[in-house]
C-alpha positions as CSV (number, residue, x, y, z in Angstrom):
1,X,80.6,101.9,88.1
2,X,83.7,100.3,86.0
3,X,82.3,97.7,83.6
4,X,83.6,94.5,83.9
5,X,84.6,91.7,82.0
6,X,81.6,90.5,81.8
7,X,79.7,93.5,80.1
8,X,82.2,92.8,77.4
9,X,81.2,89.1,76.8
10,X,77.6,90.0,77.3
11,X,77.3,92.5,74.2
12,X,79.7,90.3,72.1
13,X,77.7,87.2,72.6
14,X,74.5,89.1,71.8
15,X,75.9,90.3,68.5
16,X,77.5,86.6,68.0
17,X,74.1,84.8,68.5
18,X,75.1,82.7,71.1
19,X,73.0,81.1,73.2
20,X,73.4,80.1,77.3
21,X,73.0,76.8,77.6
22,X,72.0,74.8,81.2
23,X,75.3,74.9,82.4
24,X,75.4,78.5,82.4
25,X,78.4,78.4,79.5
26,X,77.5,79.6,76.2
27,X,76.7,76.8,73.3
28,X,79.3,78.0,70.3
29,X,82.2,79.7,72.4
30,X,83.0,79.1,75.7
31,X,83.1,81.8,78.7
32,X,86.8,81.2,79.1
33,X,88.1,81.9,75.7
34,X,85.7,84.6,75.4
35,X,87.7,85.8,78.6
36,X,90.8,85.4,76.4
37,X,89.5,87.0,73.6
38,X,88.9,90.1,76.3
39,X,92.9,90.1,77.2
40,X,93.9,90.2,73.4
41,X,91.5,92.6,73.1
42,X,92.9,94.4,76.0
43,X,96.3,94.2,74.5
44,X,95.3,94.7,71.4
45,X,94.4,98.5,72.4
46,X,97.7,99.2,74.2
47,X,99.4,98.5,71.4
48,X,97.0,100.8,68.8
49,X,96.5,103.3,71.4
50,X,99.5,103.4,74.3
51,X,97.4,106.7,75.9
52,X,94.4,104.5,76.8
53,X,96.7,102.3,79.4
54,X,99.1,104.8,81.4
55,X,101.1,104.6,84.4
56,X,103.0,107.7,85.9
57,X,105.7,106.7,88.6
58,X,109.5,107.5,89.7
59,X,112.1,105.1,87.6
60,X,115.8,105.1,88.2
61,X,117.8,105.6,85.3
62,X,120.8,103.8,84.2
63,X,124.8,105.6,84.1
64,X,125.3,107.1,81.0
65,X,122.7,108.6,78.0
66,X,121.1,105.2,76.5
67,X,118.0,104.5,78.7
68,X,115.4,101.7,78.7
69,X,111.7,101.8,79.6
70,X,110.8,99.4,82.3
71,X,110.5,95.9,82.0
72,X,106.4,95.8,82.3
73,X,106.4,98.9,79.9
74,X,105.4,98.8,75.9
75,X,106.4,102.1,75.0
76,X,107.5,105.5,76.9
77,X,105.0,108.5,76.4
78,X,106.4,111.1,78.3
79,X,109.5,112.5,81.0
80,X,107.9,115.5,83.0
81,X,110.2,116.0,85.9
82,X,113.4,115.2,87.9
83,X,112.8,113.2,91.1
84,X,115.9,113.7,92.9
85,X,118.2,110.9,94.3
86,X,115.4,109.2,96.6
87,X,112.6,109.0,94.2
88,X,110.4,111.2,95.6
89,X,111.9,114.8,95.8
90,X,110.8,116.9,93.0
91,X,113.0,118.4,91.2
92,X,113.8,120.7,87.8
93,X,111.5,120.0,84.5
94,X,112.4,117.6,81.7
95,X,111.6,118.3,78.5
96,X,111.5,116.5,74.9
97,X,114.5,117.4,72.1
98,X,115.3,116.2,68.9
99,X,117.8,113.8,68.6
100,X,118.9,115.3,65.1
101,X,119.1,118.9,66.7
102,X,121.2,117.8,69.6
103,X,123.9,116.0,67.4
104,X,124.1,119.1,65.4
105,X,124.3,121.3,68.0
106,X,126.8,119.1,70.3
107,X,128.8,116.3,68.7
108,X,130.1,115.6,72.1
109,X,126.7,115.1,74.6
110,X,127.1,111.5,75.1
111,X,131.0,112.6,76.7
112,X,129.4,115.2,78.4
113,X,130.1,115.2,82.4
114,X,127.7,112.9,83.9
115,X,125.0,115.0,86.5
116,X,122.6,114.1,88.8
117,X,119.6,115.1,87.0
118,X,118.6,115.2,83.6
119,X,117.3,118.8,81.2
120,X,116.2,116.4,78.0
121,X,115.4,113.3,77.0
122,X,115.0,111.8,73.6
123,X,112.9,109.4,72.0
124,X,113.6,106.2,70.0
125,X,111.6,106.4,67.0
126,X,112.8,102.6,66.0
127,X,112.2,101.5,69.4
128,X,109.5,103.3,71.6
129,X,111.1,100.8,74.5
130,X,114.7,102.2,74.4
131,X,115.3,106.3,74.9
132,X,118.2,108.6,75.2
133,X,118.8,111.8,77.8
134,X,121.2,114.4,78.6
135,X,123.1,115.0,80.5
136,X,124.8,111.8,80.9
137,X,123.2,110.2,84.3
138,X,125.6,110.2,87.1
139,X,127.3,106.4,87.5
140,X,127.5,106.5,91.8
141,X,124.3,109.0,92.4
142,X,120.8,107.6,92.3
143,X,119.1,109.7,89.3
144,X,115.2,109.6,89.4
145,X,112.7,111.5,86.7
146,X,108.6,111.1,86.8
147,X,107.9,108.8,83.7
148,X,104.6,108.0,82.0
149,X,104.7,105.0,80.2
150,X,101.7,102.8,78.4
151,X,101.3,99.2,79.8
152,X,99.2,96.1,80.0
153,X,98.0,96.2,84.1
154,X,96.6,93.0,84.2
155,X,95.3,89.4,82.5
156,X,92.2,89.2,83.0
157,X,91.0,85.6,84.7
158,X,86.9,86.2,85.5
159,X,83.9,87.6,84.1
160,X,84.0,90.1,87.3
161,X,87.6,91.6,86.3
162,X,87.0,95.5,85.7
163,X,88.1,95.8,82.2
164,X,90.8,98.8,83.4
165,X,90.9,101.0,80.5
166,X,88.5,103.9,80.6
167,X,85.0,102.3,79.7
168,X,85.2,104.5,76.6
169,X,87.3,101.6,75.2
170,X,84.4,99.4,75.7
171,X,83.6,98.9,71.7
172,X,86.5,99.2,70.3
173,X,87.0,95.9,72.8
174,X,84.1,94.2,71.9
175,X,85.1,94.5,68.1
176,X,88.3,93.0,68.5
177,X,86.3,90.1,70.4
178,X,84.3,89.6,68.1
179,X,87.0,90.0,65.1
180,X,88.6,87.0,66.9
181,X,85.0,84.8,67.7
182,X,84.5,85.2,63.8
183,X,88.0,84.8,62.4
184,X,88.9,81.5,64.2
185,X,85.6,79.9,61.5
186,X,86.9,78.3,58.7
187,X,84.0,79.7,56.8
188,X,84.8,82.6,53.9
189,X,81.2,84.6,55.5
190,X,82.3,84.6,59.0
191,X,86.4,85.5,58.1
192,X,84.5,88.3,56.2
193,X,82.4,89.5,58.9
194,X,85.8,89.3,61.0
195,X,87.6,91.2,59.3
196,X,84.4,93.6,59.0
197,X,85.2,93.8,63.0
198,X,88.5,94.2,62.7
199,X,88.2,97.6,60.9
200,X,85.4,98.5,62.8
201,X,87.9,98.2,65.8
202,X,90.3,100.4,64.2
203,X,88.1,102.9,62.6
204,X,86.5,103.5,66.7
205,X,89.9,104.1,67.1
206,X,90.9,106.2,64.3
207,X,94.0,104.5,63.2
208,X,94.5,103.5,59.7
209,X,94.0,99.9,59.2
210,X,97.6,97.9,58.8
211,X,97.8,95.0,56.2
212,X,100.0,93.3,58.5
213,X,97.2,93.2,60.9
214,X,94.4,91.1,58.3
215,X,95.5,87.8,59.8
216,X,93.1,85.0,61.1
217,X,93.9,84.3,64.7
218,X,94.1,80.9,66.7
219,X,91.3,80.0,68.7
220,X,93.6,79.4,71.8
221,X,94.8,83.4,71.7
């Protein structure tokens, strides 16, 4: 069974020591902002880790070679196949090059003749939203390729909400909840045992720790 929402809140409160009060809310943070502090945390892992949030599914590409992910995408992972001109008929494989390699190769690829299917497509490096891929995409034919792509499926607005992501995620959530319940306090102990969670959060998820990312949040995140 998926955890939920709740699961989350329930171990962070318990590490917190917060205490439910009689109106079934919890005396030092609230149920709803701990359900906010769930959707940064949620967000928060998409954005460290794009594999642990992943949708597959036909796109339509643009005319020409410069490409954008879709509009509820953060960043594109992957281009496996072609998916002919309805979407849905499967069609020759699609594999990564380098854009370096290409321009070496063939000064002229983005005046190439336009097709109706794509052999390569490359990635942004400066912009995991934007991508490029050859040949040129026909302007009058339909083009679709099978993309996977990391994004946020959902805000989450109960305590009942599945929490999506694999429950594997779990801790690594629950640190970034609490990273936020201790680094809204104006006091230097709590900041410190904050920021404590904060690397704890990116240590479960083995990325090296970012100064850019030692900031004290609002409370209304």
């Amino acid at each position: 069974m998926a955890l939920t929402v709740n699961d989350l809140i329930t171990e962070a409160v318990s590490q917190y020591n917060d205490e439910l009060q009689d109106d079934s809310d919890y005396a030092r943070i609230k149920i709803a902002t701990w359900i906010k502090y769930a959707n940064s945390a949620l967000r928060s892992l998409v954005l460290v880790r794009p594999d642990s949030s992943v949708k597959r599914t036909s796109v339509q590409l643009a005319a020409g070679t410069h490409q954008d992910v879709p509009a509820e995408a953060i960043r594109l992972l992957a281009i496996n196949r072609n998916m002919g001109t309805d979407g849905s008929t499967v069609g020759r494989i699609i594999t990564p090059i380098g854009t370096e390699l290409l321009n070496l190769t063939n000064q002229l690829w983005h005046q190439a003749t336009a097709k109706t299917y794509i052999d390569h497509y490359m990635l942004d490096d400066e912009n995991p939203r934007s991508f490029f891929v050859t040949p040129p995409v026909h302007a009058t034919t339909a083009v679709y390729v099978e993309m996977e792509y990391s994004w946020i499926p959902t805000v989450y607005t109960a305590t009942t909400d599945a929490i999506v992501v694999s429950d594997v995620y779990a801790n690594p959530m629950i640190a970034w909840m609490l990273y936020k319940a201790y680094t809204v306090d104006d006091e230097e102990v709590n900041f410190q045992k904050g920021q404590a969670h904060l690397t704890e959060f990116m240590n479960l998820l083995q990325v090296e720790l970012q100064g850019g990312l030692r900031v004290s949040p609002t409370k209304d995140e």
